[in-house]
N, C-alpha and C positions, 0 to 999 in steps of 0.2 A: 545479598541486600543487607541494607544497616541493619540490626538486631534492636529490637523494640524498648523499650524500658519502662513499666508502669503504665497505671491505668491512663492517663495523659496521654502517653504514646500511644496505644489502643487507640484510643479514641481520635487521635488525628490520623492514626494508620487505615478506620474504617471512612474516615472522611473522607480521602483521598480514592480509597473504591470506588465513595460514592460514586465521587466529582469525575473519575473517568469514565464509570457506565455511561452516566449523565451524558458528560461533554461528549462521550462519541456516539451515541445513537439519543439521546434526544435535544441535548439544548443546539443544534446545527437550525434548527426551525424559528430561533431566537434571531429576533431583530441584533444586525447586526453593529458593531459598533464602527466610531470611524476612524479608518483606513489609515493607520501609522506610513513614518517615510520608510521603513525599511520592507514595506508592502508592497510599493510602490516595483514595479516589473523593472528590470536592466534595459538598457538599448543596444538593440543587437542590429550587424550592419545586415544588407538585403541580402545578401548568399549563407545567411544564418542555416546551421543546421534544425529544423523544426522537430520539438520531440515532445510527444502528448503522454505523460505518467498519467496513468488509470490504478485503479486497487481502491482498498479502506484507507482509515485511518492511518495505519502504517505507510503506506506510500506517499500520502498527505504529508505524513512529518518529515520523511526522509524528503521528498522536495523543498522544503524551505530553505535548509542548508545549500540543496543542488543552485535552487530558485537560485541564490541571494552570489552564486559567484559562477554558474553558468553563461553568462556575458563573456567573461574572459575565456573562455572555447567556443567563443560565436558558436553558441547554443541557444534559440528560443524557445526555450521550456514552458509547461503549459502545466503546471500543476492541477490535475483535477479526481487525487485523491479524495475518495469523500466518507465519513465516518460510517462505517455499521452499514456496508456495499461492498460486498467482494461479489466474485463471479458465482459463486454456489448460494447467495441468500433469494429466495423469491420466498420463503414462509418463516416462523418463526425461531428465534435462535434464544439459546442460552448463553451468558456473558456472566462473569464471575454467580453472583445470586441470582442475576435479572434474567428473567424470558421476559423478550422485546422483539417487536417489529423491525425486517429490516431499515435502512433510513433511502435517503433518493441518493442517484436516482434508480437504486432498485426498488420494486416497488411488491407488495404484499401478495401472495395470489398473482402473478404476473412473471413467470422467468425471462420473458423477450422483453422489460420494458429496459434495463440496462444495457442488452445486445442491443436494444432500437437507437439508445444515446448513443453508445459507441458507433454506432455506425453514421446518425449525422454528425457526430467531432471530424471522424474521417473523412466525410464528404465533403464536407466544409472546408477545415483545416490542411486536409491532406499534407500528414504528416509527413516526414525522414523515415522516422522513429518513433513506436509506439511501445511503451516500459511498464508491466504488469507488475505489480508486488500485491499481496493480502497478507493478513493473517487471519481473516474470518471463516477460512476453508476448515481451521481446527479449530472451533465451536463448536459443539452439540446443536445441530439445527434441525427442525423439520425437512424430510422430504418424501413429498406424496402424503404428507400426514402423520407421520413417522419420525417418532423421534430415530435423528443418526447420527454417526461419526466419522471421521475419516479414516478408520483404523477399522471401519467393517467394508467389505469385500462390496458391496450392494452400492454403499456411498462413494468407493472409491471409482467406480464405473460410471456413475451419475456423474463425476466430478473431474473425469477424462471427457466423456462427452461433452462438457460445459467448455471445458480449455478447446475442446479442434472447433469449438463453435465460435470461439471469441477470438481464435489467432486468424479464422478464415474473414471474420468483418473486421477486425484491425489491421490487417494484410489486404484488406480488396484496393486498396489503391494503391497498391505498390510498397508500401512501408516496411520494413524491418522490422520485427518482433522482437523485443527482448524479455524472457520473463526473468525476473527476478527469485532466485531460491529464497529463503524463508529463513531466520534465524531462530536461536532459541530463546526461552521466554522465562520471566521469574515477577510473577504477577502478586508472590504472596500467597499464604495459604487458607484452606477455608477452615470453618470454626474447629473442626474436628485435628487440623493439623495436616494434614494431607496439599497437595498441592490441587491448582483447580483442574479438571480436564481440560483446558485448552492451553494448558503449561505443560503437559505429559510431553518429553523429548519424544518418543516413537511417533507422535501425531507431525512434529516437525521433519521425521526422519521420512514418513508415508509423504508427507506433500512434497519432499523437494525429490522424491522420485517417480513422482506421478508429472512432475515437470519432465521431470529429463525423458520420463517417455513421451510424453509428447512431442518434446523437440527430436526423438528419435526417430517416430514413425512419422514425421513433417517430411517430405521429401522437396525441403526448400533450405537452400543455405539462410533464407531470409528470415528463420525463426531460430534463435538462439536463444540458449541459458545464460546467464552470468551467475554465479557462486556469490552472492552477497551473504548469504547464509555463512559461509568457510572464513567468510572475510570477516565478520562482526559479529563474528561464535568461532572462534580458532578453538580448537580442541575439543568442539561439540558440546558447548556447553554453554551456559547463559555467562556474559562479562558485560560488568559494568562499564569497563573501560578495555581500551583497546590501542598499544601505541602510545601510553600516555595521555590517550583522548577520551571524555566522557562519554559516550557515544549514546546511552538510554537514557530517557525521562525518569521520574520518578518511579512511576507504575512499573517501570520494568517490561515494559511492551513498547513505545514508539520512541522512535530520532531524536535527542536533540539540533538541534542549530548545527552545531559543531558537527556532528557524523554525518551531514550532508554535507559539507564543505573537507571533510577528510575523505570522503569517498568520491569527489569530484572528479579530483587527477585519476583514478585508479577505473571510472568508468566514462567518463565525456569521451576520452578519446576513442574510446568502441563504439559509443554512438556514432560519434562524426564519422567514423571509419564504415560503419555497416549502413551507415543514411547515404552515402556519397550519392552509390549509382540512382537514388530516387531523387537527392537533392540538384544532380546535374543533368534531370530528365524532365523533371516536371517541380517547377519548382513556384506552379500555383496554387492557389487557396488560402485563404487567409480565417484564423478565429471569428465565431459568429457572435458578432457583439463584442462586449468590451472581456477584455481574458479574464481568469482571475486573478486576486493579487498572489503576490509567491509565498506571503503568510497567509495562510487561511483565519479567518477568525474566529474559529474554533478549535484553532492550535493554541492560544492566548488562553485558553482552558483546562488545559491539559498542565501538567506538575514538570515542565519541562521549559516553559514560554520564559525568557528574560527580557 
């Protein structure tokens, strides 16, 4: 990342912490504002592939880019990344300085109430394709009361159990699983100099191997990994750019625009490809209510929105 310069730069370098704790676990509750043209969903013809992205904040971004050129792979994408909600939040988490409640639709005290949503998107929507990404698996979060982490043996068994929990109601109507690997991360460091614990590479190394065992012990061609992690971390390690392409926000944690539209050609065609036999079987259900837009408006907050 850029290298700081004077008290000036300090003081916009800690702004910008704020503004992402902030924008991703709590201004999402803010009246929202309205709805630009490039919000506005693609038209995709009726034998579209249907593909529902679930996860945090991180997924949220990386669909804007998919969102905004997903059409031209008769793909209907469904963006419903949502900030400070990965699959392991039901109690308190730590985020750069902040302990904060998870946001919706996971909700406090409650681990089933985000497997309860994912399961009416599926009922409803019935999806091709249903696309997993977090990064909130590496935060220090409570669990059972307890502060943990993904890098203790206790957490990482809680957090395999929560993955066969969520591939089994993402997969009940027949959909495709894909989870998404995990990239590396460069968030900045805290007062001391040190990096924060949810930037440690081993915590990225422990999550993207607790995927692959789970798609190991699935005994369903229907749950696959994809490597996004290899793909937009080449050499294991955090890159600004990739290809020539900007691919991080400022923070140094989510998508730009741009790295969803560079990773388009390289993953739509494995959707369409692993959604087929659900898309030429059963090819009803529609979104309940109006979708949402392919920008969220809580990406417009984030150090990354043009």
């Amino acid at each position: 990342m850029t290298a700081l310069r004077g008290e000036a730069d300090e003081t916009v370098a800690g702004l910008t912490l704020v503004t992402v704790a902030v924008a991703t676990f709590v201004l999402t509750s803010q009246v929202s504002p309205p709805v630009s043209a490039t919000s506005l969903r693609p038209v995709t013809g009726p034998g579209a592939t249907k593909v529902l992205l679930v996860g945090d904040s991180l997924a949220g971004s990386l669909g804007v880019g998919l969102g905004l050129t997903a059409a031209h792979y008769d793909v209907d994408l469904v963006n419903e990344g949502s900030p400070g909600c990965s699959l392991s939040m039901d109690e308190m988490i730590k985020v750069l300085d902040y302990t904060v409640p998870p946001g919706a639709p996971c909700k406090l005290g409650d681990p089933d109430e985000l497997i309860d949503q994912w399961r009416r998107w599926v009922d409803e929507f019935n999806p091709d394709v249903v696309v997993y990404l977090a990064r909130g698996e590496l935060f220090d979060q409570q669990v059972d009361d307890r502060w943990s982490n993904i890098d203790q043996s206790g957490f990482d068994r809680y957090l395999t159990g929560r993955f066969h929990q969520a591939v089994d109601v993402l997969r009940s109507r027949g959909a495709a699983v894909v989870l998404l690997t995990t990239p590396y991360y460069d968030s900045g460091n805290q007062p001391d100099g040190s990096p924060w614990p949810e930037d440690e590479p081993t915590r990225v190394v422990t999550d993207n191997a607790i995927i692959d065992d789970v798609v190991r012990s699935v005994d369903s061609s229907s749950v696959t990994a994809f490597d996004l992690g290899s793909l937009t971390s080449p050499g294991d390690h955090f890159d600004q750019n990739v290809d020539g392409v900007d691919l991080r926000c400022g923070d140094g944690v989510h998508f730009t625009e741009a790295a969803g539209e560079w990773l388009a050609p390289r993953l739509f065609p494995d959707l369409v490809r692993v959604g087929r036999d659900h898309r030429e079987t059963s090819s009803t259900g529609h979104w309940p209510g109006t979708p949402p837009p392919v920008v969220p408006t809580w990406w417009q907050k984030l150090p990354c929105a043009t």
